[in-house]
C-alpha positions as CSV (number, residue, x, y, z in Angstrom):
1,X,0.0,0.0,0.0
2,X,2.9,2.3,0.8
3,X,4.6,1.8,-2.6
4,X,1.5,2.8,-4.2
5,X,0.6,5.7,-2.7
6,X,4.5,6.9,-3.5
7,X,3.9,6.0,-6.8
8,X,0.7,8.0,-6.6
9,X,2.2,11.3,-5.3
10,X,5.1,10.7,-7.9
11,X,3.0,11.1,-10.8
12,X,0.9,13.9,-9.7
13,X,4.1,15.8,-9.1
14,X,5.4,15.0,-12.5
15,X,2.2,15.9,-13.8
16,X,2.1,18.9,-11.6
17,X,5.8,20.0,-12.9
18,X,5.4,19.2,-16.6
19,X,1.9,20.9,-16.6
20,X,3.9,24.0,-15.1
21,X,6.6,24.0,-17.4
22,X,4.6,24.2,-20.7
23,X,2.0,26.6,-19.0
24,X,5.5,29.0,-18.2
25,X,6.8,28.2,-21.9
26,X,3.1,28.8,-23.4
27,X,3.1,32.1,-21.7
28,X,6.9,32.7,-23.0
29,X,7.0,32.1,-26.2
30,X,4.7,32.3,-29.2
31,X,2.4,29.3,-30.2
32,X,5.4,28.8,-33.5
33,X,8.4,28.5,-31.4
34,X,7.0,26.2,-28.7
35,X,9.3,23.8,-27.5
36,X,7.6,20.7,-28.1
37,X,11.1,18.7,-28.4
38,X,11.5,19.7,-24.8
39,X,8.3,18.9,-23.3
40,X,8.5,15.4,-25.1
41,X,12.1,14.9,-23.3
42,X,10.5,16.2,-19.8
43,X,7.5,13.8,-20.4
44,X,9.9,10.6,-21.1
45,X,12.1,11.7,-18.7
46,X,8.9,11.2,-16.2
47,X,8.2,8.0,-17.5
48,X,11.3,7.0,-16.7
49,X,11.8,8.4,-13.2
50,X,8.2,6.7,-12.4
51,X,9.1,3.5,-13.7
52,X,12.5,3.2,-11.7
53,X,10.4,4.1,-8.5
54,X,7.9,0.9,-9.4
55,X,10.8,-0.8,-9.9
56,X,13.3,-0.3,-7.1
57,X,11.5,-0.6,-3.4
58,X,14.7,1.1,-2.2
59,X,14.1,4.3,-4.3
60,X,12.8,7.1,-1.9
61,X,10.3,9.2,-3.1
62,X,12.1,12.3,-1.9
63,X,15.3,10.8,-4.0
64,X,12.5,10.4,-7.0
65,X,11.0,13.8,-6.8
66,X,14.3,15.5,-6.9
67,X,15.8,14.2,-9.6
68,X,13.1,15.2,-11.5
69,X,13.0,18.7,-10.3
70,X,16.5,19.0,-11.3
71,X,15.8,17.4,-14.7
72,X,12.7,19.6,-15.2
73,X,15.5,22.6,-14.5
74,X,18.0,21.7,-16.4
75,X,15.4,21.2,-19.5
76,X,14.1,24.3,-19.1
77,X,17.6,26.0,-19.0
78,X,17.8,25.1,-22.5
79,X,14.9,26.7,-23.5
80,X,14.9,29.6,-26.2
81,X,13.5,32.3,-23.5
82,X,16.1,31.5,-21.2
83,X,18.8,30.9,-23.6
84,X,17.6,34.9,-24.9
85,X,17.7,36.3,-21.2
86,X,21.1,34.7,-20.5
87,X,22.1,36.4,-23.5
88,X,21.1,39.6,-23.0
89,X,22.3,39.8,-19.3
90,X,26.0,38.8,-20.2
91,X,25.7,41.1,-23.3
C-alpha cells in the first residue's frame, strides 16, 4: 500500500511540474516557437523516473522527486527564452 501511494504522489508531481513548465513556456514564447522537443524529453524523462520508482523498493520518493525537479531545471535551462535572457544579461 505504501509503494502505491509513492507512486501515486510521484505522478501527480510529475504531472504537476510538466503541466507548469509548458503553461511557463506557453506564456513565453509564441504558439510557432513552442518547445515541443522539450516537453516530449520532460514527459519521457517522467516515465522513466516513475518506472524506476515501481521498480526499485529502495528508491525514496524524496530521491525520485528530486531528480526530477533538477531534470525539469535543467530542460528548461535550454529553452529559447532563457537561452535569450542569458544572453542579454552577459551582453
Amino acid at each position: 500500500m505504501k509503494k502505491t501511494i509513492q507512486t501515486i504522489l510521484l505522478v501527480s508531481f510529475v504531472i504537476l511540474t510538466t503541466a507548469s513548465f509548458s503553461l511557463a513556456q506557453f506564456n513565453a514564447t509564441d504558439t510557432s516557437s513552442f518547445p515541443y522537443f522539450h516537453l516530449g524529453c520532460l514527459i519521457v524523462g517522467g516515465l522513466i523516473i516513475v518506472s524506476l520508482k515501481q521498480k526499485y523498493t529502495r528508491l525514496y520518493l524524496s530521491e525520485a522527486i528530486g531528480s526530477f525537479a533538477l531534470y525539469t531545471f535543467l530542460i528548461a535551462l535550454f529553452t529559447a527564452p532563457v537561452v535569450d535572457a542569458l544572453k542579454t544579461l552577459i551582453s
